[in-house]
C-alpha positions, 0 to 999 in steps of 0.5 A: 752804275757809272757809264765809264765802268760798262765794259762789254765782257767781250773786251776783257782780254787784252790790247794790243803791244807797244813793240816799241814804245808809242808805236804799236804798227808793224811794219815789214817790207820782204820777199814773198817768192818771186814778189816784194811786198809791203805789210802794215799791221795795226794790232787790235785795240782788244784781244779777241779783236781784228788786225787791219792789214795792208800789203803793197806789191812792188812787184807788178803781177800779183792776182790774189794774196791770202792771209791767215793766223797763226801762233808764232810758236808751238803746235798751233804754228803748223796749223793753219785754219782756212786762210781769207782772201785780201781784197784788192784796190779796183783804183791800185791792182798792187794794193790788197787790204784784210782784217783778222781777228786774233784769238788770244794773247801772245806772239801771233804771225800773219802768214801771206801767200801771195799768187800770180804771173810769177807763180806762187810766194809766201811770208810770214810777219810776226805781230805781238797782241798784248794788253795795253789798256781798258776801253771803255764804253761811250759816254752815250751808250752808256747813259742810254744803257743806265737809263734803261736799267732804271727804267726796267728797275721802276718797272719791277718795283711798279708791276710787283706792286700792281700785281700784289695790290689789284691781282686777285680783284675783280674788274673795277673793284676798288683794292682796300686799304689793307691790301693798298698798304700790303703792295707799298710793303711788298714794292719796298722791299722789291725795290730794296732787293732790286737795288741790293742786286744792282750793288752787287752787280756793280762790285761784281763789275768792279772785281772783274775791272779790277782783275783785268786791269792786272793783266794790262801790259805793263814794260819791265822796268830798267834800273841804271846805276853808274858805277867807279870807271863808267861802268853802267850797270842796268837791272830789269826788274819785273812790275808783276804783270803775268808770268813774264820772264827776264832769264829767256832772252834770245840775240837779236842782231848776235846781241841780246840788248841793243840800247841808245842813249840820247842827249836831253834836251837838245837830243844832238848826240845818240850813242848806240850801245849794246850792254853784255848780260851779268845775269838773269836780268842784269846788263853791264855797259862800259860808258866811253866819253860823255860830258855830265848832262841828263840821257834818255836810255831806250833798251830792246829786248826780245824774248823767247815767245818773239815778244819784243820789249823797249824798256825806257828810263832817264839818268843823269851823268857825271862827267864820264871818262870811259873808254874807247868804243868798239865791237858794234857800238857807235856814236853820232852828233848833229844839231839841235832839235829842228836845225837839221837840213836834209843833207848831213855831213858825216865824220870822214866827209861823205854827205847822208842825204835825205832824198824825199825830206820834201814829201809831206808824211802822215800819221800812221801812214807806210813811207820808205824813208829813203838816204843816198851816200856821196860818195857812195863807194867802200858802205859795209854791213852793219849789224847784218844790215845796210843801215838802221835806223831810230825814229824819236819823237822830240818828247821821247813818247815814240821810239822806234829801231828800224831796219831796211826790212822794217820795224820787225826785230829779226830774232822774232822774225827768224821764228816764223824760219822766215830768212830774215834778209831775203830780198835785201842786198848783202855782202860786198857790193853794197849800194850807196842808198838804203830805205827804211819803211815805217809809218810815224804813228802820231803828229808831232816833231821827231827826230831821225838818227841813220848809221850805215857802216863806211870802211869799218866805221859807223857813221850817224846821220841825224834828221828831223821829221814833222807830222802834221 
């Protein structure tokens, strides 16, 4: 049996979700009580598997922090199991790190409970675990394993024969040819049966692979078509893994798909677009001005169970004379890939600057991408949100829509009747600055597009990161 089909039955379930594409870490900064806290969640690679946790206290005091498991929804969300106890940094006191196992596939949250000087506090972070992928055993294992099957193999063969040959003799009698040629007969046909076990075994493995293989998370496709007068028409078709549905969309942010629409190659201008459901399935967007060129469309979804999708596709354009933007939708422009300072000029003259452009970033790791506005007088809410934020990589294998709060969609948030904005500053009054906390999951270019609201009007700032 070859070493790359030797999978531990144990890995048959699942993997963990893209809740963005190329980035499956959940990252989400919040108010637990009186405590603010920084989550970084990295879903197992298998489902049973273990969730690495980190949390980061920005608030000074906090003793004990305590993570356990639940389903985001259903019976089982009210019914918490005996929560573990996250280990604290003896180097950083503020520093607590855990693991957990998720039991099944599905919509999970972590819920923490945080102790200490300021008494209790508790949150709660939604984390999908869904199939991605088959893991294969190692090459090493797997040829020390194949090793030792035929060598159990040969074994049988040669004790059936041994004991068929020499098992009724007394000691040091010599077997006669009858019985010599009665053990090759009976080792054939062992090794034949033997060898008819292992085939079946084998196919057996195969079924099972294959059966498996059907459950490995596949995104819903987005079919775009252009329709007379710009119209954008965008159907979600099914690839057929599980029971999944299109019709049990729930608003994230009061709209039920949020869609950015990027430039290729050069990626200089992003329109953030958010197209109205026709029905189960079908979304219509009508395009405002846009020259004839090749666009990448990212399109988020959440649905019902909190699970949340990035559908992804490419289209090319004519020369769209569409009309004016409104509502919430909104556009930007920068320079091309790699020519962005760490300082950009908005449309009504105020500067969006990038304050720790100069900090070196890590794969994987938590960094509060910080922004400042000067002049930072008469910033809005946009969308419920002081900002938000989509990270890019330049070959378009990550995307990630983030908020202040993180890279958890708030309509999946809301599940766990967590308040979405708890700890981040609303209403009037709002201050020039705003932070976006995410971990760019892998090295590479990327491309950064930040849009905060100033009098009424969505400005867009465009950056460029590099992970090295």
């Amino acid at each position: 049996m070859p070493a790359r089909r030797l999978l531990p039955l144990a890995l048959l379930l699942a993997a963990a979700l893209h809740a963005h594409v190329g980035s499956p870490d959940v990252f989400y900064e919040g108010a637990a009580g009186p405590y603010r806290l920084l989550v970084t969640i990295r879903p197992p690679v298998i489902v049973p598997g273990v969730a690495e946790i980190e949390i980061r206290s920005s608030t000074p005091g906090v003793s004990t922090i305590r993570i356990v498991p639940l389903p985001l929804t259903g019976p089982g969300a009210k019914l918490a199991p005996t929560a573990d106890i996250a280990r604290q940094s003896k180097e950083d006191p503020q520093f607590f790190t855990g693991a957990l196992w998720l039991m099944s596939v599905g919509a999970w949250q972590v819920r923490i409970h945080a102790e200490g000087d300021k008494g209790p506090g508790e949150m709660s972070v939604p984390v999908p675990a869904l199939p991605t992928r088959i893991q294969t055993m190692q090459t090493g294992i797997g040829a020390l394993l194949f090793g030792l099957m035929l060598l159990l193999a040969i074994g049988l063969v040669s004790i059936v024969g041994a004991g068929v040959r020499e098992g009724q003799l007394e000691p040091g009698v010599d077997p006669p040819p009858s019985r010599v040629r009665y053990a090759r007969v009976t080792m054939a046909a062992t090794a034949t049966g033997v060898a008819a076990l292992l085939i079946l075994g084998n196919q057996w493995w195969n079924s099972e692979a294959g059966n498996y293989s059907r459950i490995i998370y596949k995104p819903l496709e987005l079919a775009p078509t252009l329709q007379p007068g710009g119209r954008l028409m965008l159907r979600l078709n099914d690839p057929g893994w599980l029971r999944r549905r299109v019709d049990d969309l729930i608003p994230d942010h009061t709209h039920l798909m949020h869609m950015y629409v990027i430039s290729l190659p050069g990626m200089e201008q992003v329109w953030h677009l958010h197209p109205e459901q026709i029905e189960a399935g079908v979304f219509a967007q009508n395009l405002p001005d846009m020259p004839a060129g090749r666009y990448q469309l990212f399109a988020d979804i959440v649905h019902q169970s909190g699970i949340p999708e990035t559908l992804t596709t490419e289209i090319d354009l004519p020369q769209v004379a569409g009309r004016p933007l409104s509502g919430d939708d909104s556009a930007g422009a920068g320079p091309p890939i790699g020519k962005t300072p760490s300082v950009a000029t908005l449309s009504n003259g105020a500067k969006l600057i990038w304050e720790n452009a100069a900090d070196p970033l890590r794969a994987k790791q938590m960094t509060e991408f910080r922004f400042r506005v000067e002049p930072g007088d008469g910033i809005e809410l946009y969308m419920g949100m002081q900002g938000h934020a989509a990270f890019v990589k330049t070959d378009r294998t990550v995307f990630a829509h983030v908020h202040p709060s993180g890279s958890v969609p708030m309509a999946a948030l809301s599940l766990t009747n967590s308040d979405p904005h708890a700890g981040h500053m609303m209403g009037a009054g709002l201050p020039p600055e705003v932070s976006f906390p995410f971990g760019l999951p892998q090295p590479g270019a990327y491309r950064i597009y930040v849009q905060i609201k100033i009098r009424g009007h969505v400005e867009t700032g465009v950056f460029d990161a590099q992970v090295n």
